[in-house]
Each structure stands twice: as structure tokens, then as C-alpha cells.
C-alpha positions as CSV (number, residue, x, y, z in Angstrom):
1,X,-14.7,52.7,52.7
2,X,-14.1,49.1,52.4
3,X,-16.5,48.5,49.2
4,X,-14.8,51.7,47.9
5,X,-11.5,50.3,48.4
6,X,-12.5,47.0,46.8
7,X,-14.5,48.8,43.8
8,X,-10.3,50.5,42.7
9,X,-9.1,47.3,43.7
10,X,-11.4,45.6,41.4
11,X,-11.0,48.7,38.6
12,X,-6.8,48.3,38.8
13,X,-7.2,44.3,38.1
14,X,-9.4,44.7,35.2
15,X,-7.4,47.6,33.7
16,X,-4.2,45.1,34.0
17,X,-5.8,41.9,32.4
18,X,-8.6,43.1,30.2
19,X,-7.5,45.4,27.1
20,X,-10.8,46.7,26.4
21,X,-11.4,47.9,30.0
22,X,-7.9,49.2,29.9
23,X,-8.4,51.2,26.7
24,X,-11.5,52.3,28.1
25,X,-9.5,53.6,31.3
26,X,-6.9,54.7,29.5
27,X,-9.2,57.0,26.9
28,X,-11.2,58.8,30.2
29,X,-7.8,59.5,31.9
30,X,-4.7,59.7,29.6
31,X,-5.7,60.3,26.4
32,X,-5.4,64.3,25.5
33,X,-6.9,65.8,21.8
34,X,-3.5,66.3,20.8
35,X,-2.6,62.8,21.0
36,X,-5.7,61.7,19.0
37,X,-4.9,63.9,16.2
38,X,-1.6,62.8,15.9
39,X,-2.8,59.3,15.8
40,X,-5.2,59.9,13.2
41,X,-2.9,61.6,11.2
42,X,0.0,59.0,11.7
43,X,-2.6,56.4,10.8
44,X,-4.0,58.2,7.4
45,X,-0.4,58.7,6.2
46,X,1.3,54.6,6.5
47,X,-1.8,53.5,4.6
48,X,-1.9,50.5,6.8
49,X,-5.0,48.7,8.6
50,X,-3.3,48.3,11.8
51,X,-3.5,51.7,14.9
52,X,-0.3,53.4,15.3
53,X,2.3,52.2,17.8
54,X,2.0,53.7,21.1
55,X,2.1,52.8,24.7
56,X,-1.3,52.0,24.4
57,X,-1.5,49.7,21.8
58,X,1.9,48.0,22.9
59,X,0.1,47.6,25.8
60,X,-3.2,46.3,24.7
61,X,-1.7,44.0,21.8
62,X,0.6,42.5,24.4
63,X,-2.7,41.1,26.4
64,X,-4.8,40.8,22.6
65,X,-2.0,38.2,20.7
66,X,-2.6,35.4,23.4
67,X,-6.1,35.8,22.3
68,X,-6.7,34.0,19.0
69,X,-4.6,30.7,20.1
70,X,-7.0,30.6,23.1
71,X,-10.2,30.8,21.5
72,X,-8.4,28.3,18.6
73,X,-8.1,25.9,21.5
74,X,-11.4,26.6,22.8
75,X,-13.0,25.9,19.4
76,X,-11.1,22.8,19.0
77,X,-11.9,21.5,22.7
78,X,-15.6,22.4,21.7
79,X,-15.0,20.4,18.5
80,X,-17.1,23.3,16.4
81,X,-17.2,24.4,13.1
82,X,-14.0,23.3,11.0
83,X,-12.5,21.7,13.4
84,X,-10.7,18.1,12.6
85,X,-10.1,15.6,15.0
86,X,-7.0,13.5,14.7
87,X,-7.6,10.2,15.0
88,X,-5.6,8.1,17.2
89,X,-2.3,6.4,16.2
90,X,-3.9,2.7,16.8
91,X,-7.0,3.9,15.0
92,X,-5.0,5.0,11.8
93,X,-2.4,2.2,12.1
94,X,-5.1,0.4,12.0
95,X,-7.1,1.7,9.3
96,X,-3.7,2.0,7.0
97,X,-3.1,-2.1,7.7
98,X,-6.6,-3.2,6.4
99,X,-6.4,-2.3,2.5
100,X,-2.7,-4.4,3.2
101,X,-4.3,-7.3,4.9
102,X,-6.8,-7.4,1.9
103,X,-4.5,-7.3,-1.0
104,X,-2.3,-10.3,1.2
105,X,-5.4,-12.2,1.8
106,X,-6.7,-12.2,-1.9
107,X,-2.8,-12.9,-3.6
108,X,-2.6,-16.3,-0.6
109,X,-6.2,-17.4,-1.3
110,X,-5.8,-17.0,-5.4
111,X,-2.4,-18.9,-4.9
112,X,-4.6,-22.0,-2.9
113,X,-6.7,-22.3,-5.9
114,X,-3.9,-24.5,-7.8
115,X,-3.5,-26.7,-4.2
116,X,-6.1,-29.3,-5.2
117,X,-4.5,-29.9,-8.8
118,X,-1.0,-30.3,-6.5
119,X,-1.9,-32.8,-3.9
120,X,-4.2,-34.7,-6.4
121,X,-1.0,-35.4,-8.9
122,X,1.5,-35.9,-5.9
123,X,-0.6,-38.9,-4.9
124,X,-1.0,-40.4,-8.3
125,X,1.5,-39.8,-11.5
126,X,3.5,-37.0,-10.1
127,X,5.8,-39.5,-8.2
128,X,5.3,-41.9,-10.5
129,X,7.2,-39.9,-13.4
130,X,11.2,-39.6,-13.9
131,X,12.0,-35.9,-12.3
132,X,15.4,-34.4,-11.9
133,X,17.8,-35.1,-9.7
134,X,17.6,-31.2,-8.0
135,X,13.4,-31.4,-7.9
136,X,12.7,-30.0,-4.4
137,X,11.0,-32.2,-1.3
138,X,6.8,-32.2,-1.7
139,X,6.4,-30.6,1.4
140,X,9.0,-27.7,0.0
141,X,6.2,-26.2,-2.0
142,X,4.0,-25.6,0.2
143,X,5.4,-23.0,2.5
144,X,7.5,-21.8,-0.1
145,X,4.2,-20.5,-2.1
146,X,3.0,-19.4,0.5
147,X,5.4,-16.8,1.3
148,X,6.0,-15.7,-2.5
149,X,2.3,-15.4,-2.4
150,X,2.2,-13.1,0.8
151,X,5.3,-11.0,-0.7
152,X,3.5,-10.4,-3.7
153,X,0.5,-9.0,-1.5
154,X,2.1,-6.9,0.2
155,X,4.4,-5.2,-2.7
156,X,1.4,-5.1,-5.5
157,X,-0.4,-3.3,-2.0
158,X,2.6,-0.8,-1.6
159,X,2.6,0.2,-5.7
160,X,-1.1,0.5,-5.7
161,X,-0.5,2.7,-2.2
162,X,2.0,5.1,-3.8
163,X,0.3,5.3,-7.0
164,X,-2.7,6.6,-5.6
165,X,-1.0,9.6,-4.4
166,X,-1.6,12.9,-5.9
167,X,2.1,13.7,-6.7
168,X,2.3,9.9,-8.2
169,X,-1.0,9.8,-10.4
170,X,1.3,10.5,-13.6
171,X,4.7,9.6,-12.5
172,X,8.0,9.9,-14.5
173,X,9.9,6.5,-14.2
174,X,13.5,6.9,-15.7
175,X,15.0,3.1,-16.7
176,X,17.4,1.8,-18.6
177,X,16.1,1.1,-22.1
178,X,13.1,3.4,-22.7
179,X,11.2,0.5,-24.7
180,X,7.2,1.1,-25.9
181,X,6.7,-2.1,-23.9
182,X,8.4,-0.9,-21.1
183,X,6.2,2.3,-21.3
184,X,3.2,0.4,-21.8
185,X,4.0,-1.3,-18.3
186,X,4.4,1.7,-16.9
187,X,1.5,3.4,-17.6
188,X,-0.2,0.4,-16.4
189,X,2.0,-1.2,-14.1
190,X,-1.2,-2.5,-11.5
191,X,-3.2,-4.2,-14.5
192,X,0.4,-6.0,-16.0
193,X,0.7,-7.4,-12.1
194,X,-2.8,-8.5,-12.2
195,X,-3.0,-10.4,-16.0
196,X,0.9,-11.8,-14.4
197,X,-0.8,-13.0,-11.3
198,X,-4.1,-14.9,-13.2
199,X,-1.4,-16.4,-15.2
200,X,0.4,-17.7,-12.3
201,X,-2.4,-19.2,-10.7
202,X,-3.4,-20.7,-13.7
203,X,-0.3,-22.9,-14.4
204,X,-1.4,-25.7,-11.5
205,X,-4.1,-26.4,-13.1
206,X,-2.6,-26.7,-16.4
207,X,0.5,-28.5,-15.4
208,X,-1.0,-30.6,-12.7
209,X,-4.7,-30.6,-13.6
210,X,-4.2,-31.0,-17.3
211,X,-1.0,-32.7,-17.0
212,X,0.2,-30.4,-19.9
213,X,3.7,-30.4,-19.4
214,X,5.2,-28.9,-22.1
215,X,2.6,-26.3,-22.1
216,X,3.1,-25.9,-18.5
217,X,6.7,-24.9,-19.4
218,X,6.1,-22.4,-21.9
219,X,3.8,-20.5,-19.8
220,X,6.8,-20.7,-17.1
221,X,8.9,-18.6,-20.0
222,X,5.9,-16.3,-20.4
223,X,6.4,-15.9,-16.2
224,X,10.0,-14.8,-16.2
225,X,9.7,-12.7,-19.3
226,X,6.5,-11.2,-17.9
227,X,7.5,-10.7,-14.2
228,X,11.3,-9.0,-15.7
229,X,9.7,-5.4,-16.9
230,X,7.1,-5.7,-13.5
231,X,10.2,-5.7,-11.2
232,X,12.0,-3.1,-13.0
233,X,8.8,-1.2,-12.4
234,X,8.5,-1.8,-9.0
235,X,12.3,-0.6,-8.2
236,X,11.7,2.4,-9.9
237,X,8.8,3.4,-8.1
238,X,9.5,1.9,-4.6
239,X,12.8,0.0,-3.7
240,X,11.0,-2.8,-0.7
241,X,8.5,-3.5,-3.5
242,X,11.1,-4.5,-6.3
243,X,13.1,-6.2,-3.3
244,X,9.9,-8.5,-2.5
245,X,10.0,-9.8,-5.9
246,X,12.8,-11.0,-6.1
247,X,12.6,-13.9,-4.0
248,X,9.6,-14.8,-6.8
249,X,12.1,-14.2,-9.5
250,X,14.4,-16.8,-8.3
251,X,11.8,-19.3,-7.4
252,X,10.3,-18.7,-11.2
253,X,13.8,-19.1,-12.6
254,X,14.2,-22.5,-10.5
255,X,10.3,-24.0,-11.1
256,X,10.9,-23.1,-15.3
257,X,14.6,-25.2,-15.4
258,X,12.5,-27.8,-13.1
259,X,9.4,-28.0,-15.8
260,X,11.9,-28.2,-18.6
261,X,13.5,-31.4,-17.2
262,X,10.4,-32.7,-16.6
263,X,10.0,-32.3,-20.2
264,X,12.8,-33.4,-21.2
265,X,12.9,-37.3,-19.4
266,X,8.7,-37.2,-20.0
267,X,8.0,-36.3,-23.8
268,X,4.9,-35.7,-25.1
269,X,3.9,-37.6,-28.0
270,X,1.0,-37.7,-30.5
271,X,-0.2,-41.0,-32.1
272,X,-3.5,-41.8,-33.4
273,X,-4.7,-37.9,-33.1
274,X,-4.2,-38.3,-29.0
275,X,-0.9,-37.3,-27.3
276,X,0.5,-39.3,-24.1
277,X,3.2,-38.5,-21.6
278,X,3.8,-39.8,-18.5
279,X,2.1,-38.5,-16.8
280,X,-1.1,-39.3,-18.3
281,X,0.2,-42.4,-18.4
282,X,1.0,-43.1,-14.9
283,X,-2.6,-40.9,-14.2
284,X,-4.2,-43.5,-15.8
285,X,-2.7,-46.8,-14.4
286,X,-3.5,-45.4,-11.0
287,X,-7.0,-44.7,-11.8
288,X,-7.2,-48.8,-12.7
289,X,-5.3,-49.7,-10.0
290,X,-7.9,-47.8,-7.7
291,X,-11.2,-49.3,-9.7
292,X,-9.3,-52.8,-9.6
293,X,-8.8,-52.4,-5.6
294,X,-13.0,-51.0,-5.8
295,X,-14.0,-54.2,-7.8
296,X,-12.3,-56.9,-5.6
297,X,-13.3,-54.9,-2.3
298,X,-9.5,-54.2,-1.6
């Protein structure tokens, strides 16, 4: 009596929770012929793949829906076919901050290139040389490259982020002025940024190295009128981008009136098919000075 007791007891439970042990219940006891021919001809007439509705199926779908979420999660926990794991929020952060971290890195270490032409000049014709009265500290230019440099990173790094997205790949910029030139940097807005960048790096060397001064300030022009159509491209295709150039702008503006006053109190001029400035000048009493001081063992 007791096993037979348990055996319904067991019977009711599985007839609650399991549908298929329900419909199977269901079918021996409840089910009549009548009832099965009006299913089948409910089910022939709606055209539809799903059973008719009756107290059955209500009842078995209500313990069937739960099903495909569980054995979604089940396949997930399992990590089986198809299934993508999310990658932790460190992890991506992460991952996202690397291809930034380059592009900084490369725009700070191409901008160092120049600092040996720099410090070389400031300790031998640089200070030497009439400057204008509103030419910034020596140690001013320094950090202040430095940051344009990083700021530059970081915004080519955004534009080269958004333009690699699918909806981006051929995107419609609306300006003010629809130029060819303005289209042309458009269409290539990463490769203007780059030939803008080699030609700021370059201008140490030429200015300092060289001690080309008037050529130093002509490419200072070629800067501003180069960097101009970038940062109207960079505000029309992302807002902080155009914003971090504009701290470069202003510098640009400032080092191009600097290098034209410099110029201006140090001409260049030719005589005897060689050209002198100051600066060569002054370069070249200091390298005397120094193999004077060398010859008398000062």
C-alpha cells in the first residue's frame, strides 16, 4: 500500500511538471474520439503549424515556453556551439585603449625627432640671434610640444576609429564651401593628417638643423594653410577631435608670426654664391670659440 501510494504520488508530480508525461496521461484518460477529430479538423482548416488551443495545450505550452530560455542558458553555461562569450569590461577597456596608446606614442616619439636640432641651436646661435620681444621662455617649448603632440594622437586615433566603421566607410561630410580640395581631403582625410604631420616634424630640422630661416617660415604658412581644411574635417566627422586641434592651431598661428620676426631682424643674404644669416653666423663663431677653448686646453 505504501509503494502504491508513492507510485500516484510520484505519477501526479510528473503529470504537473513534465508536459510530455502529462500529455501522455492526459491522452489514456481524457481524451475521447470526438475530441480528436475535432482537433484534426480545427487544425486542417487555420492552415497553421501550431495544435489547436485547448486545455491541453494551454496547459502543456505553459510548462514548454520556459523551456528554450533554459536550455539557451544551459548552452551558454556549457559554452557550446555558437555561443560568444563577452569579454569583461577591463578586458575590452583594455583592448579599446591599446590602438590609442599607439597612435599617442608614435605622434610624441615623431615629435622628439626635431629635440636634438632644438637643444643643439639653443646652446649655440639660437640665443645669440635678435628674437622678438613676445618669443616664449626655452623651457616653454618643451612641454608645450609635448602636449600638442599627445592631442594630435589621440584625435588622428579617434578619426581613424570612426572611419573604420561600417556606416562611416563612405561618409557624407556637409561644409561650408564644397571645394575639390576640400573633397579631396575628405576622401582622404587620414593620409592629409599624415603628409601634415611629416611636415611638422620636419621643420626642426630645417629651421634649427639647417638654420634655414626663411624657409623655415614658409613651411610654417604651408602648416596653417594645411592644418585649416584637416580641422574642418575633423569637426565634421567628430566634434572632441576638431576641438583637440585647436590648441595646435593657435600654437601654429603663434610659432609662424614668431619665425617671421625672426626673419625679419635676421635676413638672409647671398654674396659670393653662399647666403649668411645670423644664425649661421653666430653657429659659426661658437664652433671657433669651442676649437679655440680645444687648442689652448681651456
Amino acid at each position: 500500500m505504501y509503494i502504491f501510494s508513492m507510485y500516484m504520488l510520484w505519477l501526479f508530480v510528473v503529470y504537473r511538471h513534465c508536459p510530455l508525461a502529462g500529455a501522455f496521461s492526459s491522452s489514456i484518460s481524457g481524451y475521447s474520439q470526438q475530441e480528436r477529430n475535432n482537433n484534426v479538423n480545427s487544425s486542417s482548416s487555420s492552415q497553421s503549424c501550431h495544435p489547436p488551443v485547448t486545455s491541453f495545450s494551454r496547459e502543456k505550452d505553459r510548462w514548454r515556453l520556459p523551456k528554450p530560455q533554459t536550455r539557451v542558458m544551459k548552452c551558454n553555461s556549457r559554452g557550446g556551439h555558437g555561443t560568444r562569450w563577452p569579454s569583461s569590461s577591463s578586458s575590452s577597456s583594455l583592448n579599446a585603449s591599446l590602438p590609442s596608446i599607439a597612435w599617442v606614442a608614435t605622434s610624441a616619439i615623431g615629435g622628439m625627432t626635431g629635440a636634438p636640432f632644438v637643444i643643439q641651436s639653443t646652446k649655440t646661435w639660437y640665443n645669440n640671434i635678435p628674437l622678438p620681444s613676445f618669443t616664449p621662455p626655452n623651457s616653454v617649448f618643451a612641454p608645450v610640444w609635448t602636449a600638442l603632440y599627445t592631442l594630435m594622437g589621440i584625435a588622428s586615433w579617434r578619426i581613424q576609429s570612426i572611419l573604420q566603421k561600417p556606416s562611416l566607410q563612405q561618409p557624407n561630410f556637409v561644409l561650408v564651401g564644397n571645394s575639390p580640395f576640400i573633397s579631396l581631403v575628405q576622401n582622404n582625410i587620414i593620409l592629409f593628417s599624415l603628409i601634415h604631420y611629416a611636415m611638422n616634424i620636419s621643420w626642426a630640422p630645417i629651421f634649427f638643423g639647417l638654420k634655414r630661416l626663411r624657409a623655415g617660415h614658409i613651411l610654417n604658412v604651408l602648416l596653417i594653410m594645411t592644418l585649416l581644411p584637416i580641422v574642418a574635417v575633423y569637426f565634421s566627422i567628430d566634434l572632441v577631435s576638431g576641438v583637440m586641434l585647436l590648441p595646435y592651431l593657435a600654437w601654429l598661428i603663434l610659432a609662424t608670426k614668431l619665425s617671421s620676426g625672426v626673419c625679419r631682424l635676421n635676413p638672409t643674404e647671398v654674396k659670393y654664391g653662399c647666403w649668411y644669416n645670423n644664425a649661421k653666423l653666430q653657429d659659426e663663431i661658437w664652433k671657433l670659440r669651442k676649437q679655440a677653448a680645444k687648442t689652448v686646453g681651456l
